[in-house]
C-alpha positions as CSV (number, residue, x, y, z in Angstrom):
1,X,-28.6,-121.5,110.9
2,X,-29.9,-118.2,110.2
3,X,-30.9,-119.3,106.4
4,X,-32.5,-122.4,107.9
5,X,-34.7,-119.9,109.8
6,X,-35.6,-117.6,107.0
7,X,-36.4,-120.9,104.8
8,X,-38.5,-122.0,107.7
9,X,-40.6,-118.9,108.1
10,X,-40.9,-118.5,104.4
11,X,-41.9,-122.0,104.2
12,X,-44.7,-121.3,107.2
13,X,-45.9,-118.1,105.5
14,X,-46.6,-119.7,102.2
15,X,-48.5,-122.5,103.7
16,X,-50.7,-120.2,105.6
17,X,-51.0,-117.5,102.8
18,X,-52.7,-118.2,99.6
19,X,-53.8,-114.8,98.7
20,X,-51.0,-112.3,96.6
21,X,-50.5,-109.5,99.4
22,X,-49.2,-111.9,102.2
23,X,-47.1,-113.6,99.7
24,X,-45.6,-110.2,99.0
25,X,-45.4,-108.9,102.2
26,X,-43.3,-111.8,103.1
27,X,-40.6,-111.7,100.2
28,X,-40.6,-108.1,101.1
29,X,-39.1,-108.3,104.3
30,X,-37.0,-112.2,103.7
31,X,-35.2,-109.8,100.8
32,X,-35.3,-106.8,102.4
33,X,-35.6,-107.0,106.2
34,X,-31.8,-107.3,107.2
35,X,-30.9,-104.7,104.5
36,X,-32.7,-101.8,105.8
37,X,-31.6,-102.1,109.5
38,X,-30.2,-100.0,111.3
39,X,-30.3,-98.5,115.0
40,X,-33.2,-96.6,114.2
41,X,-35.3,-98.8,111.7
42,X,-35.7,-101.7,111.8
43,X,-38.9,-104.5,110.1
44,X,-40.3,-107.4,111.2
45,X,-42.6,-110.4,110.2
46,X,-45.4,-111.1,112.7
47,X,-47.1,-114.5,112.6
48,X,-49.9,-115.7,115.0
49,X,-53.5,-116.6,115.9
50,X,-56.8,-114.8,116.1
51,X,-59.6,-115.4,118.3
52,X,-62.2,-113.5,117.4
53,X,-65.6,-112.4,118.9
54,X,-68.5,-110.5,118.1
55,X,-70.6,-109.3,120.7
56,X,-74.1,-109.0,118.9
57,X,-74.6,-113.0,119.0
58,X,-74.3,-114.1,123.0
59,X,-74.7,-117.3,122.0
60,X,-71.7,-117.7,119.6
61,X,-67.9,-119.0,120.2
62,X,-64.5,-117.1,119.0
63,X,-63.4,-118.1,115.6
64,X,-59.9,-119.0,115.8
65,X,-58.4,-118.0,112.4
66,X,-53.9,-117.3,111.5
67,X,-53.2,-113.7,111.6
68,X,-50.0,-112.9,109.6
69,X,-48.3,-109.2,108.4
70,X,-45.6,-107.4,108.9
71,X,-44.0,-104.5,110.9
72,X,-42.2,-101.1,111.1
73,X,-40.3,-100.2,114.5
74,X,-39.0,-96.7,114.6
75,X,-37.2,-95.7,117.6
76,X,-37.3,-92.3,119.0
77,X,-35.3,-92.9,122.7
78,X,-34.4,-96.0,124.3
79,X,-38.1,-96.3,125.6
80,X,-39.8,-94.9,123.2
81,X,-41.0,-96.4,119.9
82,X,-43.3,-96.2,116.9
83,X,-44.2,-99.0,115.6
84,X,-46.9,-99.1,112.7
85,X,-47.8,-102.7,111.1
86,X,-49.5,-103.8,108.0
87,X,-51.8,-106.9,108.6
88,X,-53.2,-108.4,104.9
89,X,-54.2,-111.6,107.3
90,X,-56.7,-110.9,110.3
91,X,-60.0,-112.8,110.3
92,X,-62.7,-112.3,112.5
93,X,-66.3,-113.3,113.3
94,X,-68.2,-115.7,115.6
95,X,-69.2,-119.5,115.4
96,X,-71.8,-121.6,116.6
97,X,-74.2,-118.8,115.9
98,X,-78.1,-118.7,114.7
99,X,-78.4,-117.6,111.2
100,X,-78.1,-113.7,111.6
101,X,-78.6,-113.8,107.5
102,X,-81.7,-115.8,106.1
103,X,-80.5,-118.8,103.8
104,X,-81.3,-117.7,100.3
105,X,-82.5,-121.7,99.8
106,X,-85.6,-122.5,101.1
107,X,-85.4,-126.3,103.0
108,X,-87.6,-128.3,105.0
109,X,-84.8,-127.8,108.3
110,X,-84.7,-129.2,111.2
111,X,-82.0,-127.4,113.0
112,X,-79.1,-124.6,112.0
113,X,-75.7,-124.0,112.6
114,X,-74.1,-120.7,111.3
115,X,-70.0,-119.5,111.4
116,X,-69.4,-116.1,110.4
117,X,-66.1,-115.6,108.7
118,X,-64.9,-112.1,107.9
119,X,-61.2,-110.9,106.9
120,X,-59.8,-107.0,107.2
121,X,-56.2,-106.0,106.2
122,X,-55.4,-104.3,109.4
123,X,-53.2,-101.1,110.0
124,X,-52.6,-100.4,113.4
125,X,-50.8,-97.5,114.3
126,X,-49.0,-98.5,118.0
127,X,-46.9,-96.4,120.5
128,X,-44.6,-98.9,122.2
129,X,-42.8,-98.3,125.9
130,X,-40.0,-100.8,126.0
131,X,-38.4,-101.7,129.5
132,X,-34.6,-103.0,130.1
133,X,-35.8,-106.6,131.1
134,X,-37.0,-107.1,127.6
135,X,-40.8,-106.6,128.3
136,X,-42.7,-103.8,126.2
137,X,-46.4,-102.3,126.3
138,X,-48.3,-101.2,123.1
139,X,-51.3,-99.3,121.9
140,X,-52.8,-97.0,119.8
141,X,-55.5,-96.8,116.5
142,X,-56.1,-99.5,114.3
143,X,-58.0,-99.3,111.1
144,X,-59.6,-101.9,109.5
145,X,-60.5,-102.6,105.8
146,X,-63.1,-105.4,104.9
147,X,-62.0,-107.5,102.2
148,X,-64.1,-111.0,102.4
149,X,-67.6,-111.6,104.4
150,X,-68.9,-115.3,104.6
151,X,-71.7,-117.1,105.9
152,X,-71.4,-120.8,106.4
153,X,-74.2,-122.4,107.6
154,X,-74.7,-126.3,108.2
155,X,-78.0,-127.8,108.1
156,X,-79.8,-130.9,109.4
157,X,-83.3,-131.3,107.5
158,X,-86.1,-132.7,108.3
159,X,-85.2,-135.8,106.9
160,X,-81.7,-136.2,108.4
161,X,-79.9,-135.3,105.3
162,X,-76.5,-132.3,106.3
163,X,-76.7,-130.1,104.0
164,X,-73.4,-127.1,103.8
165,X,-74.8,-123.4,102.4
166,X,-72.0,-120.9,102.2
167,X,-73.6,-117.0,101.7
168,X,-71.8,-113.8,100.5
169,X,-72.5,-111.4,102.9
170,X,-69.7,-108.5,102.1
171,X,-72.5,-106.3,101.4
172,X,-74.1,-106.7,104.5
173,X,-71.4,-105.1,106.3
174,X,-68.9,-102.0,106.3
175,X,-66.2,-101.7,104.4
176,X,-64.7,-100.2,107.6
177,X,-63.8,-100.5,111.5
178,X,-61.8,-99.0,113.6
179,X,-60.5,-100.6,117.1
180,X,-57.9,-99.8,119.9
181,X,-55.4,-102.7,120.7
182,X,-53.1,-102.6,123.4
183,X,-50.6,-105.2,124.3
184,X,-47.6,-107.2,126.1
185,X,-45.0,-108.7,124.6
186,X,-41.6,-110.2,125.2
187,X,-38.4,-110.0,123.8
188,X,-36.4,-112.8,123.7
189,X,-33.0,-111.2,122.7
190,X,-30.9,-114.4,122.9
191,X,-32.8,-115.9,120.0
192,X,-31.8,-116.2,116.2
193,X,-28.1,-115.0,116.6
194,X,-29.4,-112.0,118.8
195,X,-31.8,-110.8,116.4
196,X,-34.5,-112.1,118.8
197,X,-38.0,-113.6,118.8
198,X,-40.8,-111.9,120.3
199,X,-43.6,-113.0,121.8
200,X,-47.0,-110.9,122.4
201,X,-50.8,-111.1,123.9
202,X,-52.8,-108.3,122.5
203,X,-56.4,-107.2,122.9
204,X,-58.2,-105.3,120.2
205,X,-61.7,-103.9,120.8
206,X,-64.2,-102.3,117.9
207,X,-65.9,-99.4,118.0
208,X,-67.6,-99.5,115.4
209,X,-71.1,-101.8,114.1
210,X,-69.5,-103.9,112.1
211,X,-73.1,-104.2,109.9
212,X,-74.6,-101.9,107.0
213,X,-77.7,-99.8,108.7
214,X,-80.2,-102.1,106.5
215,X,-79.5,-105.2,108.3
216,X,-81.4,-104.4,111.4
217,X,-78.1,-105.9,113.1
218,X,-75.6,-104.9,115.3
219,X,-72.1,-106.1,116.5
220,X,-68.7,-105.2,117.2
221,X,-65.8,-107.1,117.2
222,X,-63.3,-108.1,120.3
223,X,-59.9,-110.1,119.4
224,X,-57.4,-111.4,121.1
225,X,-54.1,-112.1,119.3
226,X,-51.2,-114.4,120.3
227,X,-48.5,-112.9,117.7
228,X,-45.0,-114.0,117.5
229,X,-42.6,-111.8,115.9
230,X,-39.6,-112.1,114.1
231,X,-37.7,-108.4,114.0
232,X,-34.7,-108.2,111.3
233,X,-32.4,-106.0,113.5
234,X,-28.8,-104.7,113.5
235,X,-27.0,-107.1,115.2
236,X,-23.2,-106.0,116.2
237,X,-20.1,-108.1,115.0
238,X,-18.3,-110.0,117.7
């Protein structure tokens, strides 16, 4: 059963991941994870869902996009806990926006509809209070470097023709953010042999503007993320 599982969650991981770091980050802790255990250490793989919004466009919707990392729990009492992550796999942005970039084509357009799509490796740095009933609170810095900023904007001309325009817009942005997430989650201990499965809400709020000075713009992001986690723990012999 337990290689079942860590098939299964390689398996999910590759499917969501196409880019080299997730890829890694996964073998990483599938060869590694149970290995480095112990009563004081212990890794984990965190898969989940983002919805993202940015609060310069009032008219937009959350982006939903697949968050995916991994993470480092380090336990100073039975309360207390550090618990850094590494996240290659958190998009953000806002859909169902008017174009905050002009189109680089010109067209005869009738109407406009814009989705901004932007990606950060993530590395926040949580505290963690754990309770006896399995239930755990979290928060502390996160920084956040930019590695992709897209524009993809669908057009209806004058003539009725849909036209797609994707636009670079990695430029028009900062290469960094910075946030506060706090969170729940739950442990459920029974799971995977006792190793456990996790399940957490968290709430992450920028305080940075996310745009370069130039662009006469100005947001910050707000995400929610619905993360479940799979911890690779010691696990005592019967």
């Amino acid at each position: 059963m337990k290689r079942i599982l860590i098939l299964l969650i390689a398996g999910i991981t590759i499917v969501i991941s196409t880019e080299r770091a997730q890829a890694q980050a996964a073998l990483f802790i599938l060869i590694f994870g149970d290995k480095v255990a112990s009563e004081n250490f212990h890794l984990s793989l965190d898969i989940g869902l983002n919805a993202a919004k940015m609060s310069g466009f009032d008219d937009g919707k959350s982006l939903i996009g697949l968050n995916f990392g991994l993470g480092t729990h380090i336990k100073i009492n039975d309360r207390w806990y550090l618990a850094p992550e590494f996240k290659p796999l958190s998009p953000k942005g806002a859909r169902d926006v008017a174009n905050p970039i002009d189109l680089d084509e010109q067209f005869e357009v009738d109407e406009t509809n814009s989705k901004i799509k932007l990606n950060y490796i993530e590395v926040p740095l949580l505290v963690q209070y754990r309770l006896p009933a399995g239930w755990y609170f979290s928060a502390g810095p996160q920084l956040s470097f930019l590695t992709s900023a897209k524009q993809e904007t669908e057009i209806i001309l004058t003539s009725g023709t849909l036209v797609d325009v994707e636009q670079d817009l990695k430029d028009n942005f900062k290469s960094f953010d910075w946030s506060i997430p706090v969170e729940v989650g739950y442990a459920f201990k029974e799971k995977r042999g006792g190793k456990g499965i996790d399940l957490r809400l968290r709430y992450t709020y920028g305080f940075n503007d996310v745009f370069e000075s130039g662009t006469d713009l100005s947001a910050n992001h707000s995400t929610f993320q619905f993360i479940l986690t799979f911890p690779f723990v010691e696990v005592a012999e019967e």
